[in-house]
C-alpha positions as CSV (number, residue, x, y, z in Angstrom):
1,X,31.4,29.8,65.0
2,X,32.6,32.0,62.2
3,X,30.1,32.5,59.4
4,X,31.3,30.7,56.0
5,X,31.1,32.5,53.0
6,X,29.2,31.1,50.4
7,X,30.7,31.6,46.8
8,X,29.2,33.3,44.1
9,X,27.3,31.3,41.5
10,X,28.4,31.8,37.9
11,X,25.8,32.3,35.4
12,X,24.9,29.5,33.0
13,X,26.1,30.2,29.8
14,X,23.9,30.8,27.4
15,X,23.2,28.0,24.4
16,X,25.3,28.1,21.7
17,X,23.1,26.3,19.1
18,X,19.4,26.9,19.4
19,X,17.4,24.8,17.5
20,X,14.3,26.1,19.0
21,X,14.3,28.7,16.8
22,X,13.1,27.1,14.0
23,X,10.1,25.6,15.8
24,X,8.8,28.7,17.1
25,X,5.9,29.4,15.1
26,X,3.9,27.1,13.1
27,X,4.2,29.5,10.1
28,X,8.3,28.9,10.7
29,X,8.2,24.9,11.5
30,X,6.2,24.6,7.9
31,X,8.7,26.4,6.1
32,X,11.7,24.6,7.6
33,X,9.3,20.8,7.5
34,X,12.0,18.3,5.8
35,X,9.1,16.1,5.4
36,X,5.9,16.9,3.2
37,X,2.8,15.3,2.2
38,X,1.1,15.9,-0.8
39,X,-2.3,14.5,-1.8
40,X,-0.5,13.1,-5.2
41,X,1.5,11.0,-3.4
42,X,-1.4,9.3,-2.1
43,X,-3.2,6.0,-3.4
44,X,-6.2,4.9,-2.1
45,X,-7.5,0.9,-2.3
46,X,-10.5,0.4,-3.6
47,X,-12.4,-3.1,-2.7
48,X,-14.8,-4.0,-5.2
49,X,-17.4,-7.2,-4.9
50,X,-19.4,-8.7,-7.3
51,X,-23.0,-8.8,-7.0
52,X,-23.1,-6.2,-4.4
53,X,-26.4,-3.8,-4.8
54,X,-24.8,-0.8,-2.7
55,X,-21.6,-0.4,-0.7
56,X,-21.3,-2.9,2.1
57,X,-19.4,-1.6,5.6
58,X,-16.1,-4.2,6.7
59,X,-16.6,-4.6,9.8
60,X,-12.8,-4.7,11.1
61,X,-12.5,-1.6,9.1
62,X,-14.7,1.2,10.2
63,X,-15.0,3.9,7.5
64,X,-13.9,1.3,4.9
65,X,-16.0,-0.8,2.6
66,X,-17.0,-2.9,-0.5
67,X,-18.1,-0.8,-3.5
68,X,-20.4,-2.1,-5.9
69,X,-19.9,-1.8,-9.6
70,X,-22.9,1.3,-9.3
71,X,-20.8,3.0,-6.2
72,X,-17.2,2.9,-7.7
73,X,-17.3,5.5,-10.5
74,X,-18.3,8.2,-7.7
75,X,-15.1,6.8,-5.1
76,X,-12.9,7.3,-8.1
77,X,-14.1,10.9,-9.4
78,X,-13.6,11.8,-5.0
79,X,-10.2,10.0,-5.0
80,X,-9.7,12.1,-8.5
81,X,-11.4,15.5,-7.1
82,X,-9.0,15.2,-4.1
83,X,-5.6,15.2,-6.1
84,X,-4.8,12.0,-5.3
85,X,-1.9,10.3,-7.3
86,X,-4.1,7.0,-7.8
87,X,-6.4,4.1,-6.7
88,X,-5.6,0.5,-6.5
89,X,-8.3,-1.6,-7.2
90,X,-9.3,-4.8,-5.2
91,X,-11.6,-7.7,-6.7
92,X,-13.7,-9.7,-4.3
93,X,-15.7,-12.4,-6.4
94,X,-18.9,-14.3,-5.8
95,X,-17.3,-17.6,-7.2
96,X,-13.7,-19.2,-6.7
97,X,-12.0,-22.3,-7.6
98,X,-8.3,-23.9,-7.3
99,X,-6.7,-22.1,-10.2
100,X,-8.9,-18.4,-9.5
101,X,-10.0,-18.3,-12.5
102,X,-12.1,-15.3,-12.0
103,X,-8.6,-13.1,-12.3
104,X,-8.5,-14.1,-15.9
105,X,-12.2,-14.2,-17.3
106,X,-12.5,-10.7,-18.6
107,X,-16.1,-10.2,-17.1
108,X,-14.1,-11.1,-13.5
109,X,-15.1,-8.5,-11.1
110,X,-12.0,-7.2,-10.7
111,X,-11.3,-6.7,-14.7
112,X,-14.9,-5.6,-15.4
113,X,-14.0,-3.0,-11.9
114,X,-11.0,-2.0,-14.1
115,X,-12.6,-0.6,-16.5
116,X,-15.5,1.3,-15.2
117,X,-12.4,2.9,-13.0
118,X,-10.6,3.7,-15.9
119,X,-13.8,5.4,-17.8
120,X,-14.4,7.6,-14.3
121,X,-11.1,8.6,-13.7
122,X,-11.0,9.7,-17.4
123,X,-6.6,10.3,-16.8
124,X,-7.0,11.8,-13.5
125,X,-5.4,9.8,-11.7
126,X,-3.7,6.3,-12.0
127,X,-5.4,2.8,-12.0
128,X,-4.1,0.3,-10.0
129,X,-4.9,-3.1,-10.0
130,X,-4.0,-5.9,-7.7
131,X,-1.8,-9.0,-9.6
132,X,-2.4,-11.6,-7.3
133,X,-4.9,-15.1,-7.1
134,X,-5.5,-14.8,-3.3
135,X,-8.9,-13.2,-3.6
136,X,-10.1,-15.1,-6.5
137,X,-8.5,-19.0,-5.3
138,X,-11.2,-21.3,-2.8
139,X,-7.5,-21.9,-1.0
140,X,-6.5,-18.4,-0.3
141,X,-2.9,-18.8,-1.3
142,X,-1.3,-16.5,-3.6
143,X,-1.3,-19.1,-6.1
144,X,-1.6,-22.4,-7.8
145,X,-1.2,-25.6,-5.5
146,X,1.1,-28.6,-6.8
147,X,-0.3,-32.3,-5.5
148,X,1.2,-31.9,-1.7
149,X,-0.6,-29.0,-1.5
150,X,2.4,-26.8,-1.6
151,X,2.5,-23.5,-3.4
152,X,3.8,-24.4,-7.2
153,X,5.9,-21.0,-7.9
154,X,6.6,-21.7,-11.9
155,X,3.1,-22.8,-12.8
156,X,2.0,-19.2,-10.6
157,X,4.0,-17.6,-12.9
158,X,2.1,-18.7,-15.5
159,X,-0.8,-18.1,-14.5
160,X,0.2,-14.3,-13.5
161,X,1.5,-13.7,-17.2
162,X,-2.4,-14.4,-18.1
163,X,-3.8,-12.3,-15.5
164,X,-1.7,-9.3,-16.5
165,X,-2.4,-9.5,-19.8
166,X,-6.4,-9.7,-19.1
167,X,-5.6,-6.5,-16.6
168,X,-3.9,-4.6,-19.1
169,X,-6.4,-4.9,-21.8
170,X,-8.8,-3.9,-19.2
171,X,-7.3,-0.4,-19.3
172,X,-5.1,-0.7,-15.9
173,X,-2.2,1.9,-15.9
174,X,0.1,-0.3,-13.3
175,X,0.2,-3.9,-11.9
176,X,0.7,-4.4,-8.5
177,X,2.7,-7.6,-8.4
178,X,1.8,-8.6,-4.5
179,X,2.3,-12.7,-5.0
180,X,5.9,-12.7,-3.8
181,X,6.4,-15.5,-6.6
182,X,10.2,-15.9,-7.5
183,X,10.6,-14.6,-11.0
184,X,7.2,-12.6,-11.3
185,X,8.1,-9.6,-12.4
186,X,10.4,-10.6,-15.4
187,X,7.9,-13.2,-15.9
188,X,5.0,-10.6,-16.6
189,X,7.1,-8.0,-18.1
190,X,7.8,-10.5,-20.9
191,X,4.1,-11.4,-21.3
192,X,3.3,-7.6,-21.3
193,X,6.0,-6.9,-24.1
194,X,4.6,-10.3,-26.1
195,X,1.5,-9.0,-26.0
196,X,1.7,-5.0,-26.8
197,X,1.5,-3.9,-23.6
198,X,5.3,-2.6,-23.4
199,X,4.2,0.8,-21.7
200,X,2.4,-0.7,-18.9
201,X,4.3,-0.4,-15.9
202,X,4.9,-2.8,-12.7
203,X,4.6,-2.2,-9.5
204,X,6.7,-4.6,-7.7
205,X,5.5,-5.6,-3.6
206,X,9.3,-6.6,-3.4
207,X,9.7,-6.4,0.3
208,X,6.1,-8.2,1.6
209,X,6.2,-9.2,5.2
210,X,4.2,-12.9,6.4
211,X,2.5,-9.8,9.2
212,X,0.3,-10.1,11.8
213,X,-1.4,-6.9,10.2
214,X,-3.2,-8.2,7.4
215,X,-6.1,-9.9,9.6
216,X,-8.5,-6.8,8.3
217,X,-7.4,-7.1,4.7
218,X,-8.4,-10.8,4.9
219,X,-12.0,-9.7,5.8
220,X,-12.4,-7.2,3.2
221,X,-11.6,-9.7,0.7
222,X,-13.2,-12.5,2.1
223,X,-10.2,-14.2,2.3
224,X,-10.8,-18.3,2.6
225,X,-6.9,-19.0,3.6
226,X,-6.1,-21.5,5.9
227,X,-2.8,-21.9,7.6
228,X,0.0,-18.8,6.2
229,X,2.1,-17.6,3.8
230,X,5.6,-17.8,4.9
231,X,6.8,-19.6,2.3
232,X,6.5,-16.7,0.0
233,X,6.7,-13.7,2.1
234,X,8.9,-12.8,3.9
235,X,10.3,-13.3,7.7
236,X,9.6,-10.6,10.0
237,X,13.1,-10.9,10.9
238,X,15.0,-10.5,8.2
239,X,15.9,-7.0,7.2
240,X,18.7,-7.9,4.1
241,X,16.4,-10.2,2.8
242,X,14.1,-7.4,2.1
243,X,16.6,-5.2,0.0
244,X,17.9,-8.1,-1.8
245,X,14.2,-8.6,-3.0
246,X,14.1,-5.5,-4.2
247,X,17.2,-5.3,-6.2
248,X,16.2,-8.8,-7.4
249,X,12.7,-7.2,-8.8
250,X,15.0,-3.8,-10.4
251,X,16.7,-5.7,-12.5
252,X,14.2,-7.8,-13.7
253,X,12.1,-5.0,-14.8
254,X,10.5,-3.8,-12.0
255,X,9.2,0.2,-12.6
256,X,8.1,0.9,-9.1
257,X,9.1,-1.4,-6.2
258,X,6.7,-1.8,-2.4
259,X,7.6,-1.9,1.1
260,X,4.4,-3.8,3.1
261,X,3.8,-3.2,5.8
262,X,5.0,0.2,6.3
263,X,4.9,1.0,10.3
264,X,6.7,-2.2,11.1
265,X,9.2,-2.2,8.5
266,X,10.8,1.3,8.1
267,X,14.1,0.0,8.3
268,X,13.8,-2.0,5.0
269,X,11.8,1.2,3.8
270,X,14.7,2.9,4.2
271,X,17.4,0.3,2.7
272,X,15.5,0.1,-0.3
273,X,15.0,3.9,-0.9
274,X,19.2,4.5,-0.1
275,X,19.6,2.0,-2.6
276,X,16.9,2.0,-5.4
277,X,17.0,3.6,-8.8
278,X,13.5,3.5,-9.3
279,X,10.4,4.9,-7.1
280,X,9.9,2.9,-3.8
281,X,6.5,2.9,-2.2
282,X,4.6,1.5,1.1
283,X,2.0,0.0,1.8
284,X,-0.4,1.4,5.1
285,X,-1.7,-1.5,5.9
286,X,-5.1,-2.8,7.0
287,X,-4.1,-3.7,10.4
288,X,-2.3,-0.4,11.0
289,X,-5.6,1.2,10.3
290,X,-7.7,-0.6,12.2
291,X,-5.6,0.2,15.4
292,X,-5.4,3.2,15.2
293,X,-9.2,3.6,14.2
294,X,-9.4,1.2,17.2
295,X,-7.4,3.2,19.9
296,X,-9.7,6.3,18.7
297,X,-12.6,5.0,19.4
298,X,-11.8,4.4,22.9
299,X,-10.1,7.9,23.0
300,X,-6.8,6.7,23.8
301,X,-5.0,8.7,21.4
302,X,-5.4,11.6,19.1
303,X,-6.6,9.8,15.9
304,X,-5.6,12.8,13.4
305,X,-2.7,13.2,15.3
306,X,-1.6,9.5,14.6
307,X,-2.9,9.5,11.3
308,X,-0.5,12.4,10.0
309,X,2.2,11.5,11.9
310,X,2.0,7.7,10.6
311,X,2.1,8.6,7.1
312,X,4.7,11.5,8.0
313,X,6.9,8.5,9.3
314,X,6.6,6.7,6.2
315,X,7.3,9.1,3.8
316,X,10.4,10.3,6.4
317,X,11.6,7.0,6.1
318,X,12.0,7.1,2.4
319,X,8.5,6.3,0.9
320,X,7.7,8.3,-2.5
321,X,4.1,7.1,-2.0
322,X,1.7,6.0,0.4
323,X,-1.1,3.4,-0.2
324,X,-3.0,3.9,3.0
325,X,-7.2,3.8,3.6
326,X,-7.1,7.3,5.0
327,X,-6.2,8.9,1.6
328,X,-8.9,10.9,0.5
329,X,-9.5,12.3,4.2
330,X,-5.6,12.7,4.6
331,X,-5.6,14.7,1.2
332,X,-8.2,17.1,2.7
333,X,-6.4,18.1,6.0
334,X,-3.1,18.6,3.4
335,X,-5.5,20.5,0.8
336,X,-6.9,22.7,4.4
337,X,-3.1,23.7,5.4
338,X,-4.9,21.3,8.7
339,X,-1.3,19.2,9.7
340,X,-0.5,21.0,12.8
C-alpha cells in the first residue's frame, strides 16, 4: 500500500492586534487603568444613636456600627485624615412617633450629630445628612400616613421642607433627599431659598430601588417598618423609570442626583451618567456589604479582591462617587498603591 504524504502545516499567523501588551506588567496596566479610584470620591455613612455610651457593633454588619455622640468626632477626623470626599450622617433616636418628630427638634440626634460632625471635620471634608422620616417615624415609612394608612406624599413634602431647614441650620453641607416623595426636591429647594439657605446643595436619591438589599440598613437604624415601600421606590424592573426620575429631580433643582443600590442597578447608573448634567452618585448598599463580608468569612471569595473590584464596577459604570461602608479601609489600599 503506497505511503500517503502528509502535507505540510502552515504556520499560524501571528496576531495582528495584541492587547496583551498593555496588561503585561502591573506598572503598565496602572498607567493604561481607564477606571480610577480616589479616596475623595469616597463617602462614608455614619450611624449615630442617641443615648449610646460607646459604639455599639450591628450585628448584620460586621465591622460596622452605631457611634455615640462621644465616638463620632474621632470617625470623622479618620474619614477626614483618610482624604475622603465626605460622610453622610445617619440618626437613630431613642423616641419616635407618627409624624418623626425627632427630624425636626433641633436637639434630635441626628441634628445635634450634625453639628458635632461639622465642628470635627472643621472643612475637611463634606457633611452629609440623611433627609428622610424612616428612622425617626414608630411606622417606618418614609413619611407621614393619611387615615387609610397610606403614604400622604404632599403633607411629606411638608414636613421635609421643615426637616431641611432644621438640617441646614445645623451646619449640614448637602441633603440627601432619600424619601422618593414626588416633588421633594423643588419642594425643599424653595424652603432652603425662603429660609437663607440658597448655597446648600441637594443631593437627590433619584433612582432608589424597593431592594431586597436594604435588610442590614434596617438593623442599623432600628428600622420598625412593617410591610414595604413600593409605592415610592421604585420597581426592580423598570430601568426608564429610573432615568426619568432623575431628569425629573435635574430640573427641579437637584445639585447631585443617586443611583441605590449600585451592584444591581448599573444599567440605570449608566443611563443617568450618559444623560445628566450634574454629578451622579451610588449608593454601596448595606446588603451588598454584608455579602460580601459574608462570603469572606466562609472564605469563599477573595474579600479585597471583591471589595475593589465592586467599587471599580461602579465607578466604571458611571458613578462620580461612591457611598459604600468600606471607605476609610478602601481609601487606604488606594493611599498604599495596594489595588492589584
Amino acid at each position: 500500500m503506497p505511503h500517503r504524504r502528509l502535507g505540510r502545516v502552515s504556520p499560524t499567523p501571528a496576531p495582528r492586534d495584541r492587547p496583551r501588551r498593555l496588561r503585561d506588567t502591573p506598572a503598565m496596566r496602572r498607567l493604561v487603568s481607564e477606571t480610577r479610584l480616589d479616596p475623595a470620591d469616597l463617602v462614608l455613612p455614619i450611624f449615630v444613636r442617641e443615648g449610646a455610651a460607646a459604639p455599639l457593633p450591628i450585628a448584620s454588619m460586621p465591622g460596622v456600627v452605631q457611634h455615640s455622640l462621644e465616638s463620632l468626632p474621632g470617625a470623622v477626623t479618620d474619614a477626614a485624615a483618610a482624604g475622603l470626599g465626605g460622610v453622610m450622617l445617619f440618626g437613630v433616636p431613642e423616641q419616635r412617633d407618627a409624624r418623626g418628630s425627632g427630624a425636626t427638634d433641633p436637639e434630635g440626634i441626628l441634628n445635634v450629630a450634625t453639628r458635632v460632625a461639622a465642628d470635627a471635620a472643621d472643612g475637611a471634608l463634606v457633611v452629609q445628612t440623611d433627609l428622610c422620616l424612616d428612622e425617626f417615624t414608630d411606622h417606618g415609612h418614609c413619611g407621614v400616613l393619611d387615615m387609610l394608612g397610606r403614604v400622604d406624599n404632599d403633607a411629606t413634602l411638608e414636613r421635609y421642607q421643615e426637616m431641611a431647614i432644621v438640617q441646614a441650620a445645623s451646619g449640614s453641607q448637602l441633603l440627601g433627599l432619600s424619601g422618593m416623595m414626588d416633588g421633594q426636591v423643588a419642594a425643599v429647594r424653595e424652603a432652603l431659598d425662603g429660609s437663607g439657605f440658597s448655597n446648600t446643595p441637594i443631593l437627590a436619591y433619584s433612582a432608589k430601588y424597593a431592594s431586597a438589599f436594604y435588610g442590614p440598613f434596617r438593623d442599623a437604624i432600628e428600622s420598625t417598618l412593617e410591610g414595604d415601600r413600593r409605592t415610592y421606590q421604585l420597581d426592580p424592573g423598570n430601568r426608564r423609570e429610573g432615568l426619568r426620575e432623575a431628569l425629573i429631580d435635574i430640573d427641579e433643582g437637584a445639585d447631585i442626583v443617586m443611583v441605590k443600590p449600585a451592584g444591581s442597578y448599573l444599567d440605570v447608573l449608566a443611563d443617568i451618567s450618559a444623560a445628566s448634567v450634574v454629578p451622579v452618585w451610588a449608593y454601596q448598599v448595606s446588603g451588598e456589604y454584608a455579602m460580601i463580608e459574608a462570603a469572606a468569612a466562609h472564605g469563599w471569595i477573595d474579600r479585597k479582591r471583591a471589595v475593589i473590584e465592586t467599587v471599580r464596577g461602579i465607578r466604571r459604570a458611571g458613578a462620580d462617587a461612591v457611598l459604600t461602608y468600606w471607605a476609610l479601609e478602601l481609601a487606604d489600599w488606594i493611599r498604599k498603591g495596594d489595588l492589584a
